[in-house]
N, C-alpha and C positions, 0 to 999 in steps of 0.2 A: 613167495615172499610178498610183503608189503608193509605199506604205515599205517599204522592205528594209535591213536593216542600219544602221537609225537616220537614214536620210536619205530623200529625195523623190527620186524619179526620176520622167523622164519618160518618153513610151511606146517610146521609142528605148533606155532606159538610162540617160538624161544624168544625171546627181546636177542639181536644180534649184539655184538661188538662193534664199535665205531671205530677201534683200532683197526678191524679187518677189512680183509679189502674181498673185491666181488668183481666176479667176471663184467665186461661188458653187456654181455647179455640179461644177466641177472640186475645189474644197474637199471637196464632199460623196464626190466619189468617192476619193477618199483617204479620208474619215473613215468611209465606208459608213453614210454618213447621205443625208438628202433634202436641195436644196438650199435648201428652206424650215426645216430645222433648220439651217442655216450662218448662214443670215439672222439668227434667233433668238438666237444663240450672241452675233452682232458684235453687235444691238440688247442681250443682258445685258452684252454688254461679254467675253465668252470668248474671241472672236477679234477681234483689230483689224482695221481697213480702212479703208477712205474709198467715196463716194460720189461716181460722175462724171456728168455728163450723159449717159451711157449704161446708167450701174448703177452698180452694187455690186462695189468688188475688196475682194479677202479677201489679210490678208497672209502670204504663204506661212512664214514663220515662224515665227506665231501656228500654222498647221495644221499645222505639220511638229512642235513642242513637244506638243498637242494629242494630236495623234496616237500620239507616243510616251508618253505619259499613260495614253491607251487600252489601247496594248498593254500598260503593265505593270499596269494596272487589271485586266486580260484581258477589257475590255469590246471586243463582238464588233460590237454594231447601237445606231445611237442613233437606228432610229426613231421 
């Protein structure tokens, strides 16, 4: 997965949904963070998500805004 051209794709190409949500892990690797910073991000409240009886989803939306923040930040690493 990643950002190109202002949107999420996935590892096919697909432009993602920004209703959906993504693991933590999967967040981090779009933001090129760890997914113990994605963790930290939704517990300050930076990215929303919810909590299932499996984990933590992150809402792809929240990373997709997030991420384009980044770039015009021209922030590279948030480890």
């Amino acid at each position: 997965m990643g950002l190109a051209d202002g949107g999420i794709f996935d590892s096919e190409g697909a432009e993602m949904d920004t209703q959906a949500v993504l693991t933590p892990a999967a967040a981090a690797n779009i933001l090129n963070c760890s997914a113990m910073t994605v963790r930290r991000m939704m517990d300050a409240g930076k990215l929303g998500g919810t909590t299932t009886p499996l984990g933590r989803l992150v809402s792809a939306g929240d990373v997709l805004a997030l991420a384009r923040e980044r770039v015009a930040e021209g922030v590279s690493d948030a480890h």
